[in-house]
RODO-563613 format. One record per residue: residue number from 1; residue in three letters; x, y, z of N, C-alpha, C in turn. Coordinates in nm, 2 decimals, always signed. Example, Ala and Ser with C-alpha at 12.3 -4.5 7.8 and 13.67 -1.06 7.14 Angstrom:
REM RODO-563613
resi | resn | n_east | n_north | n_up | ca_east | ca_north | ca_up | c_east | c_north | c_up
1 | ala | +1.32 | -0.57 | +0.78 | +1.23 | -0.45 | +0.78 | +1.32 | -0.33 | +0.78
2 | ser | +1.28 | -0.22 | +0.71 | +1.37 | -0.11 | +0.71 | +1.29 | +0.00 | +0.79
***
This chain:
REM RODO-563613
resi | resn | n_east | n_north | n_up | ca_east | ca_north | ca_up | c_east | c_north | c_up
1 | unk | -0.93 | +1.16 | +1.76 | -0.95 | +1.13 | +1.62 | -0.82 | +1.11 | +1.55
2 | unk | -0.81 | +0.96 | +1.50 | -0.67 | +0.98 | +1.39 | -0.65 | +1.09 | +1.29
3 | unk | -0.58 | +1.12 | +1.26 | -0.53 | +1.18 | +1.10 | -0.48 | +1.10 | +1.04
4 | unk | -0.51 | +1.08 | +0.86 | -0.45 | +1.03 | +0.79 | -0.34 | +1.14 | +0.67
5 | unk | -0.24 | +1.13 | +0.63 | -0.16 | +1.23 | +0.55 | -0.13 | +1.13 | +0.46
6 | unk | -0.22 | +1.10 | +0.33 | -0.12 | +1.08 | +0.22 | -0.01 | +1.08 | +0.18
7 | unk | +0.03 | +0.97 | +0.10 | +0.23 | +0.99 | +0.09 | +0.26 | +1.08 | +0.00
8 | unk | +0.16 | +1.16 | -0.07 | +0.20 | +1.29 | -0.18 | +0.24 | +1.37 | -0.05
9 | unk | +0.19 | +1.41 | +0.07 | +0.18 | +1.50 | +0.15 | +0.30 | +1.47 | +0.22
10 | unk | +0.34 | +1.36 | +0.30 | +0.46 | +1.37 | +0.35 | +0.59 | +1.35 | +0.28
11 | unk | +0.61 | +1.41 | +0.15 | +0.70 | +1.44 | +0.11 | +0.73 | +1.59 | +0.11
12 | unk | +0.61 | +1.65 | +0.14 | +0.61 | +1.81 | +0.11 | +0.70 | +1.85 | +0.28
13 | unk | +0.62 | +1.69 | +0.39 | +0.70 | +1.78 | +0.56 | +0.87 | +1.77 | +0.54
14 | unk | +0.94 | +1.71 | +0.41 | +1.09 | +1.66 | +0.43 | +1.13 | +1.80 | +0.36
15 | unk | +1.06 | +1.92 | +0.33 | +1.08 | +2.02 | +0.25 | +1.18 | +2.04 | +0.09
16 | unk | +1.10 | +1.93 | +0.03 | +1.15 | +1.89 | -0.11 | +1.01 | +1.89 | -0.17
17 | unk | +0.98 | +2.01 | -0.24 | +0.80 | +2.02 | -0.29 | +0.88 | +1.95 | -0.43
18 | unk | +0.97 | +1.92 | -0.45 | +0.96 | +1.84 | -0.60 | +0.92 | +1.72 | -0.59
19 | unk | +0.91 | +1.63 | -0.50 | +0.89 | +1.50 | -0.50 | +0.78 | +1.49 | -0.48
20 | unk | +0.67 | +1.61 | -0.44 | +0.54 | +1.58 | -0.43 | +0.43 | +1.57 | -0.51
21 | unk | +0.50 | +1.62 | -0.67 | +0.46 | +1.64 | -0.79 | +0.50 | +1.50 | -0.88
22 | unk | +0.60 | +1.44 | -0.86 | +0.67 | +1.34 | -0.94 | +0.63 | +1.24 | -0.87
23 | unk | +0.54 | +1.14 | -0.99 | +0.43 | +1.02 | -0.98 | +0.52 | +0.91 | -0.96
24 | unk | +0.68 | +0.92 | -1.05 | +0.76 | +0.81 | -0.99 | +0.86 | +0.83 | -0.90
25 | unk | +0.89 | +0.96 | -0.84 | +0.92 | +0.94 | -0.73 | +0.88 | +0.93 | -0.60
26 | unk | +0.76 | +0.94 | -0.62 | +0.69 | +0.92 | -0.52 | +0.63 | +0.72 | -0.52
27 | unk | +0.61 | +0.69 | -0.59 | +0.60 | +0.57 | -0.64 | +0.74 | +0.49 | -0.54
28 | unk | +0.88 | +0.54 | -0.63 | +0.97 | +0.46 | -0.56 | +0.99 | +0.47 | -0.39
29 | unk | +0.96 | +0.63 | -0.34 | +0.97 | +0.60 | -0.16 | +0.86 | +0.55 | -0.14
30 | unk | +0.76 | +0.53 | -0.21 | +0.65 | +0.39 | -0.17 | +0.72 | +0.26 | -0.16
31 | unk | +0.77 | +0.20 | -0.25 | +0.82 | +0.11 | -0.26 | +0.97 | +0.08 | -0.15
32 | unk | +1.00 | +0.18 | -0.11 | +1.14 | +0.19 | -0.01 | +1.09 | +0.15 | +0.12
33 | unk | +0.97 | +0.27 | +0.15 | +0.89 | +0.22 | +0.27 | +0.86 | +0.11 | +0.30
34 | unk | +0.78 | +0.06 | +0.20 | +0.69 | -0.10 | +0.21 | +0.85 | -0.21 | +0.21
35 | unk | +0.96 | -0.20 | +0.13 | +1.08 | -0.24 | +0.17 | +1.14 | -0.25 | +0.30
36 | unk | +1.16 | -0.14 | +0.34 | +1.14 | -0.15 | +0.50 | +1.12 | -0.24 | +0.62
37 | unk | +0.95 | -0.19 | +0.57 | +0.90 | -0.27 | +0.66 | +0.87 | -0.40 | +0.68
38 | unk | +0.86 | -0.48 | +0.53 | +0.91 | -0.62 | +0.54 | +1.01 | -0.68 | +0.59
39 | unk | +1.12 | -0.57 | +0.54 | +1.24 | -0.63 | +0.60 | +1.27 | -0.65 | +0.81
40 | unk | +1.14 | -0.53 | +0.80 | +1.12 | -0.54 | +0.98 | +1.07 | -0.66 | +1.04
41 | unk | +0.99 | -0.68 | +0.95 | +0.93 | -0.80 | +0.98 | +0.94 | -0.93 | +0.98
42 | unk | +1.08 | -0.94 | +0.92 | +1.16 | -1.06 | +0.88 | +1.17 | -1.15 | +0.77
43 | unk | +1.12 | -1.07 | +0.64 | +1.08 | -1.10 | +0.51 | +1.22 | -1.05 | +0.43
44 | unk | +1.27 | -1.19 | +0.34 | +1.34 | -1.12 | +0.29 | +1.26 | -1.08 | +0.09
45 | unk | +1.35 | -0.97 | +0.06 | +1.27 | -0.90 | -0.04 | +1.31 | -0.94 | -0.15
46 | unk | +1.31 | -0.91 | -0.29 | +1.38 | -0.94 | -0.41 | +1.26 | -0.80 | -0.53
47 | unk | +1.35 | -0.78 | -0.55 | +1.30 | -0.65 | -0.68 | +1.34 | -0.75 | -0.80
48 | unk | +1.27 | -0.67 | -0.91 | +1.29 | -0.72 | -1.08 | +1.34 | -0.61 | -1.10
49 | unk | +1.47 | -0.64 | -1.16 | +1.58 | -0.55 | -1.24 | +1.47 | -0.47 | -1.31
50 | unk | +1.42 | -0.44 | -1.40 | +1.29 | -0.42 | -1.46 | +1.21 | -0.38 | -1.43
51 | unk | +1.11 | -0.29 | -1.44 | +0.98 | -0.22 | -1.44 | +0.93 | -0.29 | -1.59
52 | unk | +0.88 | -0.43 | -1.58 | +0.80 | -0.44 | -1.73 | +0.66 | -0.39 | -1.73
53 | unk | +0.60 | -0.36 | -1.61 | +0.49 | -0.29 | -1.63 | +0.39 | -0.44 | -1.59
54 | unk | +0.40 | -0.52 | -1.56 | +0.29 | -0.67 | -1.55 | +0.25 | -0.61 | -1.42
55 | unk | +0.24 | -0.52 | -1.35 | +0.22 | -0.50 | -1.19 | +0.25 | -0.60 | -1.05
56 | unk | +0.36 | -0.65 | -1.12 | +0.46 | -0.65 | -0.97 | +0.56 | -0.56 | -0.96
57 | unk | +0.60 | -0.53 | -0.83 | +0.70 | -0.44 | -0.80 | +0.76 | -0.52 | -0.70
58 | unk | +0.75 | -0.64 | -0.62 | +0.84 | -0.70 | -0.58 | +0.78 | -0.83 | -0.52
59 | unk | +0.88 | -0.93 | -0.44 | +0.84 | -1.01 | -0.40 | +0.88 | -1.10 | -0.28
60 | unk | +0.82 | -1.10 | -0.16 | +0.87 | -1.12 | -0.04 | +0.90 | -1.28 | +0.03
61 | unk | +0.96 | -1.31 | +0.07 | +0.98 | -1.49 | +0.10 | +1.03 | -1.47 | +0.21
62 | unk | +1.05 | -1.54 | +0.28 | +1.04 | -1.62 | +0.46 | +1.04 | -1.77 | +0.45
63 | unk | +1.16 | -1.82 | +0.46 | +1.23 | -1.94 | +0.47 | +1.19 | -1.97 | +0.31
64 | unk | +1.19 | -2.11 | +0.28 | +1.20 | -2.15 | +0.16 | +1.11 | -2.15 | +0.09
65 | unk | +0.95 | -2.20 | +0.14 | +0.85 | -2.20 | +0.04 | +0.75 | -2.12 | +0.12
66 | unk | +0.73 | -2.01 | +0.15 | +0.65 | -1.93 | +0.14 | +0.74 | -1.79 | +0.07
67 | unk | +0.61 | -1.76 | -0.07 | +0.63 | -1.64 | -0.15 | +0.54 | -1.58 | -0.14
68 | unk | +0.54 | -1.45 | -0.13 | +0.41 | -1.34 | -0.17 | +0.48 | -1.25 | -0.30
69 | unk | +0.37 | -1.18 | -0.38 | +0.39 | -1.12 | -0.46 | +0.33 | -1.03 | -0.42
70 | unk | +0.38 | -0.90 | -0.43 | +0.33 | -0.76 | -0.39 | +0.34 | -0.66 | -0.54
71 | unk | +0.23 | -0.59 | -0.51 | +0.21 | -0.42 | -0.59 | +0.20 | -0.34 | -0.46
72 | unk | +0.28 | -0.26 | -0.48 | +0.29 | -0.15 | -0.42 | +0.19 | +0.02 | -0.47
73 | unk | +0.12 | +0.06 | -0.40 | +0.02 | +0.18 | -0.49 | +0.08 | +0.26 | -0.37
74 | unk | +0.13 | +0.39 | -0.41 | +0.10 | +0.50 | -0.31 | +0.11 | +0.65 | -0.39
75 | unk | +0.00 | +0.62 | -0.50 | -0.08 | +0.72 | -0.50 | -0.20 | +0.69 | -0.47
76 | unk | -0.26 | +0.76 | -0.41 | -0.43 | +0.75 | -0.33 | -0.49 | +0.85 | -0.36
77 | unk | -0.63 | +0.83 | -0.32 | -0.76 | +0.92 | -0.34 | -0.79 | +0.92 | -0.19
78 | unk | -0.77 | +1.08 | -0.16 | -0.82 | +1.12 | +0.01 | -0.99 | +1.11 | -0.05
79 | unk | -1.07 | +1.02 | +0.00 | -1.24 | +0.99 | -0.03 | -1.32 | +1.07 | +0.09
80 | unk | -1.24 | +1.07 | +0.25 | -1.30 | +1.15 | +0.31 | -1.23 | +1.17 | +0.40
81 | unk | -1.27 | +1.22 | +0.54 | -1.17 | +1.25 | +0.63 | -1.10 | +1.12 | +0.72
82 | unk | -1.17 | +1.04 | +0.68 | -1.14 | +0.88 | +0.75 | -1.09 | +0.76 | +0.70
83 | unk | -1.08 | +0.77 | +0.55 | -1.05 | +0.69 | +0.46 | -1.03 | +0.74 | +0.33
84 | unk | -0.96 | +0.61 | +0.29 | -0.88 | +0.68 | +0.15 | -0.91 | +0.55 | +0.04
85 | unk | -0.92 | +0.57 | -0.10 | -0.95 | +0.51 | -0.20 | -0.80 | +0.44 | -0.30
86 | unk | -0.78 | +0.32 | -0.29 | -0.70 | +0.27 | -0.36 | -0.75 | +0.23 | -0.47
87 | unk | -0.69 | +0.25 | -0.63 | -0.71 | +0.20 | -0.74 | -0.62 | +0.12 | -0.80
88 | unk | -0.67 | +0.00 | -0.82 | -0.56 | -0.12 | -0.86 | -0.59 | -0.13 | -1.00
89 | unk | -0.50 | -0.14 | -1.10 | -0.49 | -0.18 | -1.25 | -0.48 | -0.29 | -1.25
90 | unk | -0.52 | -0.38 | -1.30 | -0.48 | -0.57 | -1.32 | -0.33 | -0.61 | -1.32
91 | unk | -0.33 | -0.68 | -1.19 | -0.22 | -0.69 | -1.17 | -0.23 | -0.89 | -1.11
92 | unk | -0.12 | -0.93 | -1.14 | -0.13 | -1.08 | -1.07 | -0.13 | -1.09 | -0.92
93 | unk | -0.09 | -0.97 | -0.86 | -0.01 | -0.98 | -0.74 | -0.11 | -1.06 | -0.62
94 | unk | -0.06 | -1.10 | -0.54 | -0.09 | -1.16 | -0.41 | -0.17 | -1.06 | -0.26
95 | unk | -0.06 | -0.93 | -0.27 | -0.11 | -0.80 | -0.18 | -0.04 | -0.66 | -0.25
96 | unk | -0.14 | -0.58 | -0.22 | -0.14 | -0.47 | -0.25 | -0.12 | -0.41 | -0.12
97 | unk | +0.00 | -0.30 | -0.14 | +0.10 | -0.25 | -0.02 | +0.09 | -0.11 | -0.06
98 | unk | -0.02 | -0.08 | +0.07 | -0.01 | +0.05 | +0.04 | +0.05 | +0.14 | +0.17
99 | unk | +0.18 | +0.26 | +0.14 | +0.20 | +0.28 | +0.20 | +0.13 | +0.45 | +0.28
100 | unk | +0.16 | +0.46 | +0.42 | +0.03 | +0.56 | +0.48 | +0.10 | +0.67 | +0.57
101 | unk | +0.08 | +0.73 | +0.62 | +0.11 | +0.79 | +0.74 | +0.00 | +0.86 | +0.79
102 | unk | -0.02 | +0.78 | +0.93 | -0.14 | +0.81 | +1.05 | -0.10 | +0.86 | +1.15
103 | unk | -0.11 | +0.92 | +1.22 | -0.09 | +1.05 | +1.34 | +0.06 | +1.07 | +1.33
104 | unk | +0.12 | +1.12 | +1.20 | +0.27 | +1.15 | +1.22 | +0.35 | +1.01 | +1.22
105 | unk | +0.30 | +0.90 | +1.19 | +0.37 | +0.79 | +1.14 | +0.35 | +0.68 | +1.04
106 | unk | +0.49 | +0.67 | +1.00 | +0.46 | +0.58 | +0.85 | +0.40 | +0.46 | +0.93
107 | unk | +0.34 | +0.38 | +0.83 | +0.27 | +0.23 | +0.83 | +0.25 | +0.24 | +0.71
108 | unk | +0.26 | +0.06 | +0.70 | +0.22 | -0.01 | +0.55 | +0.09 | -0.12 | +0.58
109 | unk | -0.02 | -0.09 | +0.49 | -0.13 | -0.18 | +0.47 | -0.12 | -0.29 | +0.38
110 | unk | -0.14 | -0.40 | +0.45 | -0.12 | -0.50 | +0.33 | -0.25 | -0.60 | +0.34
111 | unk | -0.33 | -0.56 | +0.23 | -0.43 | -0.58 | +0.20 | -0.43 | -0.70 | +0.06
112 | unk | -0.51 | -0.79 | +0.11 | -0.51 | -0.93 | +0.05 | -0.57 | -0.89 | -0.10
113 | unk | -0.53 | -0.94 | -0.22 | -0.54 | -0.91 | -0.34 | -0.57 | -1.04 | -0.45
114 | unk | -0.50 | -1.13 | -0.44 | -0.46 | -1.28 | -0.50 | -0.53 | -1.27 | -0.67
115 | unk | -0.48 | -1.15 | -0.73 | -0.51 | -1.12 | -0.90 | -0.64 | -1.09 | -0.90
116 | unk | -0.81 | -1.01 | -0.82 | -0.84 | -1.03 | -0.84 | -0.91 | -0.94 | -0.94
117 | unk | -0.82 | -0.82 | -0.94 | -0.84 | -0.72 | -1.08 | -0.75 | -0.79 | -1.21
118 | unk | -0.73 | -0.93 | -1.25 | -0.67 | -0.98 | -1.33 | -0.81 | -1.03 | -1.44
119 | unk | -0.93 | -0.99 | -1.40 | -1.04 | -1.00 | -1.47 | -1.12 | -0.89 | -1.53
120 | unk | -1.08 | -0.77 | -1.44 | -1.14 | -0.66 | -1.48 | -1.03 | -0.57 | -1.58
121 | unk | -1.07 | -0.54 | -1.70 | -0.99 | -0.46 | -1.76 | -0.96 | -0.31 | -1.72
122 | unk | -1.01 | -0.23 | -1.61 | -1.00 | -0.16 | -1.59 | -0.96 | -0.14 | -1.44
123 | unk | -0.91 | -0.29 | -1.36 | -0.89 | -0.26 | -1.25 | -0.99 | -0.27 | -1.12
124 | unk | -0.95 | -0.26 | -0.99 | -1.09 | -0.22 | -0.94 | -1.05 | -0.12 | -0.82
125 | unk | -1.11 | -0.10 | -0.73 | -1.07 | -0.04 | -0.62 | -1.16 | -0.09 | -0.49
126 | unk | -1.05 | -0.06 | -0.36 | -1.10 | -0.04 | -0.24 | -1.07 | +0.04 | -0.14
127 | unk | -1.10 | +0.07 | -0.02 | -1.12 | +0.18 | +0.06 | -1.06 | +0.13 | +0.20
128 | unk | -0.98 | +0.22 | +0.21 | -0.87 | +0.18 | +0.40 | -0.96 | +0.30 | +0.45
129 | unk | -0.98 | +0.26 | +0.57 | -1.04 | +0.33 | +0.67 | -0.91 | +0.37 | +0.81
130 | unk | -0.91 | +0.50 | +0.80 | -0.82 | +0.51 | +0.95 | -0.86 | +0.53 | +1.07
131 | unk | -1.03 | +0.53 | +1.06 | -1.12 | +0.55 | +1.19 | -1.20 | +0.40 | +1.19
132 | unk | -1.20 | +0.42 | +1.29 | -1.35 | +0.30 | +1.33 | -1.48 | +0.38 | +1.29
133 | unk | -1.54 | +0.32 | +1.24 | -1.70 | +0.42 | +1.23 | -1.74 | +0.45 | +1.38
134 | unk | -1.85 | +0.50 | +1.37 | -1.92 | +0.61 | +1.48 | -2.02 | +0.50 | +1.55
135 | unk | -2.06 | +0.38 | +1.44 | -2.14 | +0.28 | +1.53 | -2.10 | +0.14 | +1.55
136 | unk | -1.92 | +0.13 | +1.54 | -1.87 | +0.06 | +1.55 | -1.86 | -0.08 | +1.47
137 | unk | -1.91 | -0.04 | +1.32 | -1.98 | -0.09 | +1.22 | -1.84 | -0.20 | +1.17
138 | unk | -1.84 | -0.37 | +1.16 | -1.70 | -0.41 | +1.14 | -1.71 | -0.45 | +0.99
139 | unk | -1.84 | -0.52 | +0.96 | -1.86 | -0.55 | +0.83 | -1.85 | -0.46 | +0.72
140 | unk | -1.75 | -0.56 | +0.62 | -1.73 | -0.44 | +0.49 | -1.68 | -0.35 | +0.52
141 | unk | -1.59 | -0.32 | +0.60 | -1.47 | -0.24 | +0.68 | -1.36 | -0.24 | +0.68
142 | unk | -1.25 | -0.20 | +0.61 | -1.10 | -0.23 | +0.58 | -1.03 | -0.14 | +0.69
143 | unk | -1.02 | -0.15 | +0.81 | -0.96 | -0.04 | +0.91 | -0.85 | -0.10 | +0.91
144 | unk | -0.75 | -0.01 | +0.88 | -0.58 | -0.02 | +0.86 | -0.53 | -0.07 | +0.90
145 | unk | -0.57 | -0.07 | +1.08 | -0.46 | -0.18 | +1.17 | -0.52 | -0.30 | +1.16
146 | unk | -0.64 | -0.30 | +1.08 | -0.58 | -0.48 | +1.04 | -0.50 | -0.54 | +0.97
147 | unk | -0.42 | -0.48 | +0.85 | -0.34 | -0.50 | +0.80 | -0.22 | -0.45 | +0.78
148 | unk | -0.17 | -0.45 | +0.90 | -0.06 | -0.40 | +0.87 | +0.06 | -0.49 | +0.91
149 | unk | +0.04 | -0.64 | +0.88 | +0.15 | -0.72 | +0.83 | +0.14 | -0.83 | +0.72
150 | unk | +0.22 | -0.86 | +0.68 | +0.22 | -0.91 | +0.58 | +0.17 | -1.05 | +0.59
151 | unk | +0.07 | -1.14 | +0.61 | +0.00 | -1.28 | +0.65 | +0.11 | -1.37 | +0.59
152 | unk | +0.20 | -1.47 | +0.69 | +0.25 | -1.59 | +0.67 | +0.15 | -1.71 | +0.63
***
């Protein structure tokens, strides 16, 4: 059975309980992670000097005309023992990058978005799964390792 550990939680295994309380520091090693791993992936990245608050946090490109726009969320809702609840505020962004740690290792989910809480005033949410269901159920199922690159 996987385990999933929220990113509030694996700040507490680096033995620094201050960062597990602080919404923007935890926020920015979200953002360092999901950095990362783009750049593993052979994206290159660009940040806005700026925090204006429009809900981008960055923006990834691969040769000349392919751009993605990303939000980054890594505060979560543990919903059960198999999945976790992401809450998006209206944002324009393209994918929503959330960062995870499953059996003792980081991964980033990058879950297709293209603005579509840019209608709801309050946002919407959806649900990563880090199990397969019990009846192997695929529909209406966000299981993690399907996204965990960023779609060219």
């Amino acid at each position: 059975m996987m385990q999933t550990v929220l990113l509030a939680k694996t700040t507490k295994k680096y033995g620094d309980d201050r960062l597990a309380g602080a919404t923007q520091r935890k926020g920015r090693i979200g953002e360092l992670l999901v950095r990362a791993d783009l750049l593993k992936q052979g994206w290159d990245v660009f940040l806005p000097d700026v925090d204006s608050g429009h809900g981008l946090d960055m923006l990834a490109m691969r040769g000349r005309h392919l751009i993605r726009t990303i939000q980054v969320k890594a505060h979560l809702y543990k919903r059960n023992v198999s999945s976790v609840e992401v809450k998006v505020y209206p944002t324009p962004a393209d994918y929503i990058a959330v960062p995870l740690v499953v059996n003792d290792k980081h991964v980033v989910v990058y879950f297709p978005h293209f603005g579509k809480s840019q209608t709801k005033p309050t946002g919407i949410s959806f649900c990563i799964s880090v199990n397969p269901t019990r009846n192997n159920q695929k529909q209406h199922i966000n299981l993690y390792s399907d996204y965990l690159e960023l779609p060219q």
